[in-house]
N, C-alpha and C positions, 0 to 999 in steps of 0.2 A: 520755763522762764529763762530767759536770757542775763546771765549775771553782766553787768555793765560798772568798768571804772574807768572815772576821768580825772587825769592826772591834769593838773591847772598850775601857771602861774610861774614855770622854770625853763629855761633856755633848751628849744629841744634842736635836735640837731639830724635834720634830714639831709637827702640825699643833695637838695636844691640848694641847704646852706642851715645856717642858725637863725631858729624861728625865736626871737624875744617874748618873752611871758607867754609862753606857747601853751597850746591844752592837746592832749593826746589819751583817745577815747579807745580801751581797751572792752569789748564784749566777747566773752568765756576764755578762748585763748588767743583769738585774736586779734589783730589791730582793726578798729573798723574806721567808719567816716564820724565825723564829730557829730553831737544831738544838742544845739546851741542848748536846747532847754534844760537840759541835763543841769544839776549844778555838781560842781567839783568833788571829788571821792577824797581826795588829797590837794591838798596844797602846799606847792615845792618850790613856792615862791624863793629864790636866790640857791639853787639849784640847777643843776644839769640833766639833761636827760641825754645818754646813745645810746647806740645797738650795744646789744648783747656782743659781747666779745667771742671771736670766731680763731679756735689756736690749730693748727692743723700739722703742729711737730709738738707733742708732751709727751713722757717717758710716765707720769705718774706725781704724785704729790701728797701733800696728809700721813704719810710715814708708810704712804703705798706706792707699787707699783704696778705698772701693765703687763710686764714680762715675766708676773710669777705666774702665771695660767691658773688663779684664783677671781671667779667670779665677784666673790664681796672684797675682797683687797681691790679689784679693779674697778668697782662702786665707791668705796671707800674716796680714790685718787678724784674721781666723778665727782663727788660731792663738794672735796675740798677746793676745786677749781671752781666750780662753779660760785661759791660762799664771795668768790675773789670776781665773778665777775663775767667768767669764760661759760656761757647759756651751751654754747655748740661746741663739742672738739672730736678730732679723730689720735686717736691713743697708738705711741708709737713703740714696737718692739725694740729690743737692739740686740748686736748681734751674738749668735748661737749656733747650734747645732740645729741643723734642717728639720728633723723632727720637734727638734722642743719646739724648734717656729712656730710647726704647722700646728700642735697641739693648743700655743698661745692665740693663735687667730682664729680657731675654731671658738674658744672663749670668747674672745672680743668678738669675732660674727656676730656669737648668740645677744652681746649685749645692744649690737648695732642692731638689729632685727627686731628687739624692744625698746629701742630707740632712746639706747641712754648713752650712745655715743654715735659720733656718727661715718665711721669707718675705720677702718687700718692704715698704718706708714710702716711700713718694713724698712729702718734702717739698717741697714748692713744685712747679709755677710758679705753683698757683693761691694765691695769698698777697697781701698788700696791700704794694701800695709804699710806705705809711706806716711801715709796720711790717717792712720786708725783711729787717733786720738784717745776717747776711752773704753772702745771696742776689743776685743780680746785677739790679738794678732794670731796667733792658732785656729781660732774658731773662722779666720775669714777664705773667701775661695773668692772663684771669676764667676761672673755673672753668664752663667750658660744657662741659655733662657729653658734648657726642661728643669732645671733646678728654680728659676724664678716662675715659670710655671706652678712649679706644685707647691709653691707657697699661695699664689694668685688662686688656685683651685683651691687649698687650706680654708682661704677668708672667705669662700661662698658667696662671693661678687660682691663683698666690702670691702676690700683692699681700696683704699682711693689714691696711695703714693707710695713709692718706693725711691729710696734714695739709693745708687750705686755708680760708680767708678768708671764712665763709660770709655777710658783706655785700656780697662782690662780683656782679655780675651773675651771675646762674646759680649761685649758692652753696648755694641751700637745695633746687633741682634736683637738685646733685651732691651734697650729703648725702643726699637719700633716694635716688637711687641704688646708693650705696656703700653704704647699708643694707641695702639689694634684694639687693645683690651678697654679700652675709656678710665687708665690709669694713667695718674701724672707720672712720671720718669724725673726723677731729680738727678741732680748730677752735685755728689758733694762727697765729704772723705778722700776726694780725689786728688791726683798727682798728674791733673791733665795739661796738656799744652794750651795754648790759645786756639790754634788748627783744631783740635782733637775735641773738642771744649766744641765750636761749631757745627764741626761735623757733627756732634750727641743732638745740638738744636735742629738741626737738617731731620735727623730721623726721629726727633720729635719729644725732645725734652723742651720742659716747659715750666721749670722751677731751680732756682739755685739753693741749693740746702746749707742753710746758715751762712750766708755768704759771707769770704773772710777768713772764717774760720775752717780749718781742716780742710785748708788746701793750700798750693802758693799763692806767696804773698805779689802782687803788683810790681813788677820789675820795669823798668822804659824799654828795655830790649827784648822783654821775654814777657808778654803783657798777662800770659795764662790765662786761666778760666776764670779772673774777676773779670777784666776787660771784656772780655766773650758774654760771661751773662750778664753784665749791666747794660751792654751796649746793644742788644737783639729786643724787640719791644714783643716780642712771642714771650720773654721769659719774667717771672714773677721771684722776685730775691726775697727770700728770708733774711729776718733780721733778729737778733736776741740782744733788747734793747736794755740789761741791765746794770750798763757801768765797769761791766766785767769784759764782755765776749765783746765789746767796741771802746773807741778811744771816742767820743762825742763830733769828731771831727772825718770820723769813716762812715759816721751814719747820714750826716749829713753831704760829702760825697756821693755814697748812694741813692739818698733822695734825690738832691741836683740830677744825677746820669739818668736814674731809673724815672724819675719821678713819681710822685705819690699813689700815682694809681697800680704800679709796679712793686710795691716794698707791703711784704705783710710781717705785721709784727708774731713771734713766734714766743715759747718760751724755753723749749728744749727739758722742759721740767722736769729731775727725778723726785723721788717721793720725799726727799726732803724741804720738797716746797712748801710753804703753810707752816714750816716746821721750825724749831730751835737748832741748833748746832748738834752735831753727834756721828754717829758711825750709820749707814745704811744700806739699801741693797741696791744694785744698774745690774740688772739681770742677773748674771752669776761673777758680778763684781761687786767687790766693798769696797764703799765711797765715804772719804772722811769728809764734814762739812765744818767750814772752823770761818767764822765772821762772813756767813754765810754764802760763800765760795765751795762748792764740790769738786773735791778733786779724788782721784782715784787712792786709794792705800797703798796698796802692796800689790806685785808683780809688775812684769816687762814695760806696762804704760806707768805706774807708779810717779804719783803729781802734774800725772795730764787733768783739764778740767773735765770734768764727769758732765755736763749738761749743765742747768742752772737749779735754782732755788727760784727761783719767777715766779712770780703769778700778773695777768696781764692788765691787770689793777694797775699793778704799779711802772707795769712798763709804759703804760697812758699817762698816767702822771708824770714820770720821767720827761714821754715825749713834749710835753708841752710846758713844763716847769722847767726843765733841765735845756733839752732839746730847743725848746720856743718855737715848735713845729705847732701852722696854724692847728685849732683841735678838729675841722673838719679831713684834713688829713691824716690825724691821729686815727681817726673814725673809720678814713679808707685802710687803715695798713693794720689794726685790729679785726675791724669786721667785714666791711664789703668786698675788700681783696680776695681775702681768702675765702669769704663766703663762694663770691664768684667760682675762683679756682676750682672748690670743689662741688662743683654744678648746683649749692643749696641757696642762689640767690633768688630763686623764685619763691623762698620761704624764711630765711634769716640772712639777716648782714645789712638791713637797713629799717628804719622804722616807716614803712607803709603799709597803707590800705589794704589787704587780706594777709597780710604776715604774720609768724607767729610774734605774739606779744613776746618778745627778749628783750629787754633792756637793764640798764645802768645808770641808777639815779649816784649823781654826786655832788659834794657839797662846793662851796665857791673855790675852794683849797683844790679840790677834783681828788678830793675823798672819797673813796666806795661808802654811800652810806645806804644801798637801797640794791636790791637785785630781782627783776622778776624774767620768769621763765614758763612761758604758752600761760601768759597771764594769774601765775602763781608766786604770788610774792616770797622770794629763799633766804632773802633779806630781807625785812620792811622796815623801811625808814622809819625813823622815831620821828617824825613830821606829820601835821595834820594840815 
């Protein structure tokens, strides 16, 4: 028998636009064509419905993380994200020692393979010490692609991004590698020029990682790698939309240059996401979180910001309360963007006809009040 739910009655939001008192007909896990005679499973009348949110740079969240090369700490961060919103994500290391790497992707593989994540981002070690941010300036090297190699060979052909430094020795090697390999090549933590910054697009990068952040700043004489990755319509700019890593006034720059179909909303999340305030782990760094800002403790980076506290709940709300970015936009830079980028559009990042059931019911405030996942309600609305 075929289990069958129709959600009736709240503003859903497909790829064509906002459907008003829309009904969206969920059969086992996925989206099917609507059954007029059907009558309604729920009713979300003065509610929202969009995709399942798609984050494809998080460190961990729930008082876990990715980078301990612990299977249920790595479910734990899984679980917490998703409570918030985020159906789909790829789980991101940060930098270490080439074995621990290769040890923590072999984890994350096995989780991608049962399908409770859906690939790897190897931030660092290939990144610029200039620009290291909360990464461990000893632990970092050049990007010399048999070393980015045997991390790509580590993940068992889940690796889906890797962020590094493409002016360092071997950079522009290791971009078109990870091209070769049907890996994004990000270009972030860098110290590049605007020339150098191109040339990385040339040989086939195709993402700015957190743009903004952990690189230079926007000069009129020296335009660097913002100008470079906003202005290429090949590249997809990350953004970490929490108040913190932008001034309201850079995101909205971005939007304007990149435009909506360009900007995915990211969250950079360590495992203090979901969480109170306190002391926690960024791979083999301790991050203090204090008014819900992470920033590093002690050693050589001490008081750089450690990644966020996000969950992308609230970076949607943000976008469209704070922001006042239309919410079908909101929608591209959560879900479709990135769904796209990492080739899972043929099955999440938008609510259509044989896709998995992923969405996010929310209230008129654009309150997480509902979460369902390949038609499994994680949250169920207290609405009938």
């Amino acid at each position: 028998m075929v289990e069958r739910t129709v959600l009736d009655g709240a503003r859903v939001v497909l790829p064509t636009g906002v459907v008003e008192n829309g009904r969206l007909t969920i059969e086992d896990t996925r989206i099917a064509a609507d059954v007029p005679e059907e009558p309604p499973t729920w009713d979300l009348t003065g509610h929202w419905i969009v995709p399942g949110f798609v984050d494809m740079h998080v460190h961990g969240g729930g008082g876990a993380s990715f980078s301990s090369g612990d299977p249920a700490e790595a479910l734990t961060a899984v679980r917490a994200h998703r409570a918030h919103g985020t159906t789909t994500m790829v789980a991101s290391t940060v930098t270490g020692d080439l074995d621990d790497l290769a040890r923590q992707a072999a984890v994350l593989a096995e989780l991608t393979q049962q399908g409770e994540l859906a690939g790897v981002h190897f931030e660092g070690p290939f990144i610029s010490p200039h620009r290291c941010g909360a990464h461990q300036p000893e632990l970092l090297r050049d990007p010399d692609p048999a070393d980015v190699r045997k991390l790509l060979d580590a993940a068992h052909g889940t690796a889906r991004m890797m962020t590094l430094a493409p002016e360092l020795p071997g950079g522009l090697d290791s971009v078109r590698m990870l091209a070769d390999h049907g890996v994004i090549a990000a270009v972030g933590h860098t110290d590049s020029t605007y020339e150098a910054t191109l040339d990385a697009i040339e040989a086939g990068a195709t993402v700015a990682t957190h743009l903004f952040n952990a690189m230079p700043s926007l000069l009129h004489r020296a335009p660097g790698p913002i100008a470079a990755l906003l202005e290429d319509e090949r590249v997809t700019v990350e953004l970490i939309n929490d108040g913190t890593h932008l001034h309201p006034s850079v995101l909205e720059l971005a939007f304007a240059r990149a435009g909506a179909d360009r900007v995915a909303f990211i969250t950079d999340a360590m495992g203090a996401a979901g969480m109170s305030d306190g002391m926690y782990a960024l791979g083999p760094m301790r991050v203090e979180v204090k008014d819900a800002v992470a920033r590093i403790a002690d050693g050589p980076t001490a008081g750089s910001i450690a990644g966020s506290t996000l969950t992308l709940d609230t970076a949607f709300r943000r976008a469209v309360t704070v922001d006042r970015l239309p919410v079908e936009d909101a929608v591209r830079a959560l879900s479709a963007n990135p769904a796209r980028l990492l080739g899972l559009d043929d099955r999440v990042g938008s609510l259509e006809e044989g896709k998995d059931a992923d969405l996010v019911v929310l209230d008129a405030a654009f309150e997480l009040v509902g979460v369902m996942r390949k038609g499994e309600w994680l949250v169920r609305p207290e609405v009938r």
